[in-house]
Backbone as JSON, one array per atom type, in Angstrom:
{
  "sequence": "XXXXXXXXXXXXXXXXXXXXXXXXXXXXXXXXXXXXXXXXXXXXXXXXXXXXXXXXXXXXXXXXXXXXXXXXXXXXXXXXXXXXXXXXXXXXXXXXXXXXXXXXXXXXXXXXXXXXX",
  "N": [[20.23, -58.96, 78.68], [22.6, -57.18, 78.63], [22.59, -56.11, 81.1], [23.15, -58.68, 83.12], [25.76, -58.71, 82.0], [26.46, -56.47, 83.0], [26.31, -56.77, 86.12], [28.11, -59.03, 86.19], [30.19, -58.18, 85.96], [30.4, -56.27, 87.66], [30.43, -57.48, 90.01], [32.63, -59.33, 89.47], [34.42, -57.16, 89.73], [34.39, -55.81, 92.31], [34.79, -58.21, 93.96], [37.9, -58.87, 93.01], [38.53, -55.82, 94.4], [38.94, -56.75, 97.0], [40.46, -58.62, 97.39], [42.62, -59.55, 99.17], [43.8, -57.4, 102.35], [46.42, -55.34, 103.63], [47.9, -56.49, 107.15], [46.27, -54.5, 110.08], [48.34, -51.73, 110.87], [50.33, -51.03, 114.4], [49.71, -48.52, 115.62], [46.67, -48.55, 113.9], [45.53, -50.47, 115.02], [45.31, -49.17, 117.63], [44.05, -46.85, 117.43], [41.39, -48.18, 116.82], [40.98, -49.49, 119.09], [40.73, -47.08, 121.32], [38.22, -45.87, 119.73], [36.31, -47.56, 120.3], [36.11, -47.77, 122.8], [35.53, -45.17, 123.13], [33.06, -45.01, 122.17], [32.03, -47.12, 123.78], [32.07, -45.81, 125.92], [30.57, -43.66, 125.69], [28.06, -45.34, 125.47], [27.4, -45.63, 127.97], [26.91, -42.96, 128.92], [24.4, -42.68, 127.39], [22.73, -44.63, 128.79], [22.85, -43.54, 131.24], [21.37, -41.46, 131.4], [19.4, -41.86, 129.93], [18.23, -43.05, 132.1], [17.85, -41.12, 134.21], [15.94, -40.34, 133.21], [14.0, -41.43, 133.24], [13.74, -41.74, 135.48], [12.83, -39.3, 136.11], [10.42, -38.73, 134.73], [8.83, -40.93, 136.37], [8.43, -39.73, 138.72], [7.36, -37.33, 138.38], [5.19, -38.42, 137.67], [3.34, -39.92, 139.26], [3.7, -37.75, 141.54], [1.71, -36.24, 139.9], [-0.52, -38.04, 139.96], [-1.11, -38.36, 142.17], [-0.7, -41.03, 143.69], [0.85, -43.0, 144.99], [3.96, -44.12, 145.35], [4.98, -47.25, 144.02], [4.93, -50.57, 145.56], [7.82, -52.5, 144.72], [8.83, -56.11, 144.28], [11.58, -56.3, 143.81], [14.5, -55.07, 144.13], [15.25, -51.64, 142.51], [18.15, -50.71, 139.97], [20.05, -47.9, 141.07], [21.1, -45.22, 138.82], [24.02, -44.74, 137.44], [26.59, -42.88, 137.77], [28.56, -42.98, 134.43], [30.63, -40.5, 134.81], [33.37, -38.39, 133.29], [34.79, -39.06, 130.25], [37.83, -40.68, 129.84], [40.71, -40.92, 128.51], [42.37, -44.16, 127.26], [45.41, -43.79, 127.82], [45.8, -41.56, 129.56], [44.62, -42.86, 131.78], [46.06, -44.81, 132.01], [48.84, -43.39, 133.24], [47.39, -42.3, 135.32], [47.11, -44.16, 137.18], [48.94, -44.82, 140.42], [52.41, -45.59, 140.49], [53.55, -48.92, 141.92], [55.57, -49.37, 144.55], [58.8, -51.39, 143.91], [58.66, -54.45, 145.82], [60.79, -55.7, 148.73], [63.03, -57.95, 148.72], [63.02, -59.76, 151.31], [61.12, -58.22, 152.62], [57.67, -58.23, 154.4], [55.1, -59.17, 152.27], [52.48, -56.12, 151.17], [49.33, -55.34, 153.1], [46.5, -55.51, 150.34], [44.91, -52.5, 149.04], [41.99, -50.49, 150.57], [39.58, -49.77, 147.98], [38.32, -46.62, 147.19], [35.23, -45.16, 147.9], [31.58, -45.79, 147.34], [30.54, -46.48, 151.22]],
  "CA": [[21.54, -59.52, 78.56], [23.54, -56.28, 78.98], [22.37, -55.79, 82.66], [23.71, -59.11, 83.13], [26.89, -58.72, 82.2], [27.15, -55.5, 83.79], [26.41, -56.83, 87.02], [28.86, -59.93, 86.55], [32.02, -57.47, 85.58], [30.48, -55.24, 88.91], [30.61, -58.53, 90.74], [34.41, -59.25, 89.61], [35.61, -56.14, 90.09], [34.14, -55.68, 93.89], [35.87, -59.44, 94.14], [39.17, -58.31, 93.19], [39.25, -54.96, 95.05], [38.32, -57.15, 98.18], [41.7, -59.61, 97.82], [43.31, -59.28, 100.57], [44.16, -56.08, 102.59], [47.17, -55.69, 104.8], [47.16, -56.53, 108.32], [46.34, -53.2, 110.44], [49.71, -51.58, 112.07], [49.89, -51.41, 115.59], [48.75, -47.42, 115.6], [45.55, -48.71, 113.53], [44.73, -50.51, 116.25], [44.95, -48.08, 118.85], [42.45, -46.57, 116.92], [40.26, -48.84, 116.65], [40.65, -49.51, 120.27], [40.35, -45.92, 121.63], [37.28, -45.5, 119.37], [35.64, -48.65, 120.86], [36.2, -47.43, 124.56], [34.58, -43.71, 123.52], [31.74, -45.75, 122.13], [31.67, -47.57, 125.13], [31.51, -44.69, 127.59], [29.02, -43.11, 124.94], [26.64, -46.21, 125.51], [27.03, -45.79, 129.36], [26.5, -42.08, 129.4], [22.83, -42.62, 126.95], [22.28, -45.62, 129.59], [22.48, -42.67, 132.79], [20.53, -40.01, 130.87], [18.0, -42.78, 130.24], [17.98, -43.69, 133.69], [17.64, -40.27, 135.18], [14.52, -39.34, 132.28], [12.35, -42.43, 133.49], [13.14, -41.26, 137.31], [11.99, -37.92, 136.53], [8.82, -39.06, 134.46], [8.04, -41.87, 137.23], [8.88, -38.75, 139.49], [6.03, -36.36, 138.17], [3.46, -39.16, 137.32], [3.44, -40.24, 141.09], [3.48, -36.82, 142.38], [0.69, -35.53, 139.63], [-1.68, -38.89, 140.0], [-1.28, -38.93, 143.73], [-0.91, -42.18, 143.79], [2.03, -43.65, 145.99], [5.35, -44.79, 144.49], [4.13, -48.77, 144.08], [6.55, -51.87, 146.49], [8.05, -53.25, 144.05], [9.52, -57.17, 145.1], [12.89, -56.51, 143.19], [14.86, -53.34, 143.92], [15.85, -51.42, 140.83], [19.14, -50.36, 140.54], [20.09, -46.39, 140.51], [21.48, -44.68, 137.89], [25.44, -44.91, 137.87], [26.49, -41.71, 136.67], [30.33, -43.19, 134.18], [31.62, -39.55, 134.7], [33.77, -37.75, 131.96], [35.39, -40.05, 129.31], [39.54, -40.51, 130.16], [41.41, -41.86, 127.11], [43.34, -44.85, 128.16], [46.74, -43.28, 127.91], [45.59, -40.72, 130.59], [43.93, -43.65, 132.89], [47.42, -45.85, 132.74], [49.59, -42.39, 133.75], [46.68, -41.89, 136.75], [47.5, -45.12, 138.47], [50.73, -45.11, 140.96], [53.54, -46.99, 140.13], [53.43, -49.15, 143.26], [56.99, -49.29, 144.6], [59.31, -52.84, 144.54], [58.91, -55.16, 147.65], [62.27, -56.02, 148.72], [63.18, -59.7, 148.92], [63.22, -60.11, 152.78], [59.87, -58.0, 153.51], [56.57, -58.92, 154.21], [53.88, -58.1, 151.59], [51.62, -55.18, 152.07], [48.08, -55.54, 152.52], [46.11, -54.37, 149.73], [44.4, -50.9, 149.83], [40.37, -50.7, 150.02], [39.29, -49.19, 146.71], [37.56, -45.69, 147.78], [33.51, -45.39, 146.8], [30.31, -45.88, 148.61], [30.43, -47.86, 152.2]],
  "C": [[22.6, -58.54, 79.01], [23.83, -55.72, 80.22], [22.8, -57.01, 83.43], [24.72, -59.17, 83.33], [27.39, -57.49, 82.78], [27.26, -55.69, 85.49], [27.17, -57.8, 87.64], [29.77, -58.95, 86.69], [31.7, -56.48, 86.75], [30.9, -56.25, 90.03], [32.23, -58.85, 90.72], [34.74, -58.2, 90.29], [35.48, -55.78, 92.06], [35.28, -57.44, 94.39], [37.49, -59.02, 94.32], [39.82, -56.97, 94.29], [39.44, -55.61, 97.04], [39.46, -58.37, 98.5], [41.96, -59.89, 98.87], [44.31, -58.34, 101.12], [45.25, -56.54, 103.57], [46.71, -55.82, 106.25], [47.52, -54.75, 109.24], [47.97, -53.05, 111.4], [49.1, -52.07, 113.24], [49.02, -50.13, 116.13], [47.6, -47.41, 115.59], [45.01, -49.27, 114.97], [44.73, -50.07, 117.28], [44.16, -47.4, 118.8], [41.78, -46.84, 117.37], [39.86, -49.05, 118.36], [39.98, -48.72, 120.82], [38.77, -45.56, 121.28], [36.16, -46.35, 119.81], [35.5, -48.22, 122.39], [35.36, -45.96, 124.17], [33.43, -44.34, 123.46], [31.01, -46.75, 123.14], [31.05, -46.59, 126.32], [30.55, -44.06, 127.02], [27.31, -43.68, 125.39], [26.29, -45.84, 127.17], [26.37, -44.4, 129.77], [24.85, -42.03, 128.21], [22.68, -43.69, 128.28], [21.86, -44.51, 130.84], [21.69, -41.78, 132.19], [19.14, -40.74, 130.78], [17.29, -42.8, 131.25], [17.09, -42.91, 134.38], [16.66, -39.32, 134.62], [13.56, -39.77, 132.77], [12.1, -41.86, 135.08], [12.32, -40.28, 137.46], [10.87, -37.98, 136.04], [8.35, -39.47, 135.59], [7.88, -40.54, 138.69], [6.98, -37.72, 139.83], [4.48, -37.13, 138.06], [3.36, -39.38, 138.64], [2.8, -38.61, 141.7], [1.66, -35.57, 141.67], [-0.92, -36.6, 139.81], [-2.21, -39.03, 141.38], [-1.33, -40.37, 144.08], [0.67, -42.43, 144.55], [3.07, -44.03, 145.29], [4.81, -46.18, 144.75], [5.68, -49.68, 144.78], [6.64, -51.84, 145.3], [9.36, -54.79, 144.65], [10.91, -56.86, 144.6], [13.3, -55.26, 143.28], [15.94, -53.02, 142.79], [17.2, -50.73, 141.57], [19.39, -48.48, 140.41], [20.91, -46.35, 139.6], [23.16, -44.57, 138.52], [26.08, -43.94, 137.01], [28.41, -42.38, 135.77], [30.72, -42.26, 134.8], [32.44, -39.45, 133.12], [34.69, -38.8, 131.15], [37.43, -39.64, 129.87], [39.82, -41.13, 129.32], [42.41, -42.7, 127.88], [44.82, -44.6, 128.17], [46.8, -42.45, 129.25], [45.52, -41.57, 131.96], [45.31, -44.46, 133.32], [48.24, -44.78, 133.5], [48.54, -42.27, 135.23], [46.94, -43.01, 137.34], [49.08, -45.05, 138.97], [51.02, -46.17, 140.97], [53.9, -47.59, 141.61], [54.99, -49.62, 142.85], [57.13, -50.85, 144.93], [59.06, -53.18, 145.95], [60.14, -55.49, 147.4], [61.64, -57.52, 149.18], [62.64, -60.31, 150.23], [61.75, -59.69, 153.36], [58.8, -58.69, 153.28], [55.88, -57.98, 153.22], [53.1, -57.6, 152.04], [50.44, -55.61, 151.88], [47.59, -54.6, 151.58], [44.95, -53.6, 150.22], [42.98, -50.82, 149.15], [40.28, -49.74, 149.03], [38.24, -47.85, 147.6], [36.38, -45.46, 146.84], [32.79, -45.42, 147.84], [30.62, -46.58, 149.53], [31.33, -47.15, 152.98]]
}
C-alpha cells in the first residue's frame, strides 16, 4: 500500500513540474539551432572517416589476397570530405553582398559555383 501511494504522489508531482514551460526566447533557439548544425557536420565528418576506413581495409584486403578489385554494376560514391565546421554567423558574413541592379539595366548572368568540372 505505501509503495503505492508513493508512486501516485511521485506521479503528481512529475505532472505538476511538467505544466507548462515558457516558450524558448529567440537566443534559446539559436542554440538549439547552432547545436543541431555542429551535430550535423559531426554526423558528416563520422560518415568521411567511415568512408575512408572501409577504402583502406578494401585497400589492403585486395592488395594482401591478390585478388583484383571486383566490377561492380553500380558505382560507389567517394568519400566527400565536409571540411572544418563554420558556425552560421561566420558562413552568412562569407557570402558577398551582391550589389543593387539599377532599374534600367539588364540582369547579370549568374556565376558558376567553383568545384570539380
Amino acid at each position: 500500500m505505501k509503495k503505492h501511494l508513493i508512486l501516485i504522489s511521485c506521479l503528481a508531482l512529475c505532472g505538476l513540474a511538467q505544466a507548462k514551460l515558457p516558450a524558448p526566447s529567440d537566443e534559446a533557439k539559436a542554440k538549439a539551432a547552432e547545436a543541431a548544425a555542429k551535430t550535423a557536420h559531426g554526423d558528416k565528418v563520422a560518415a568521411y572517416q567511415l568512408c575512408k576506413s572501409r577504402e583502406k581495409v578494401a585497400a589492403h584486403y585486395y592488395k594482401t589476397t591478390g585478388k583484383g578489385k571486383p566490377v561492380s554494376k553500380e558505382p560507389t560514391a567517394a568519400c566527400e570530405d565536409p571540411g572544418a565546421y563554420k558556425p552560421a554567423d561566420q558562413t552568412a558574413a562569407a557570402l558577398p553582398a551582391a550589389p543593387a541592379a539599377k532599374p534600367g539595366a539588364p540582369a547579370a548572368a549568374p556565376a558558376k559555383p567553383a568545384g570539380k568540372g
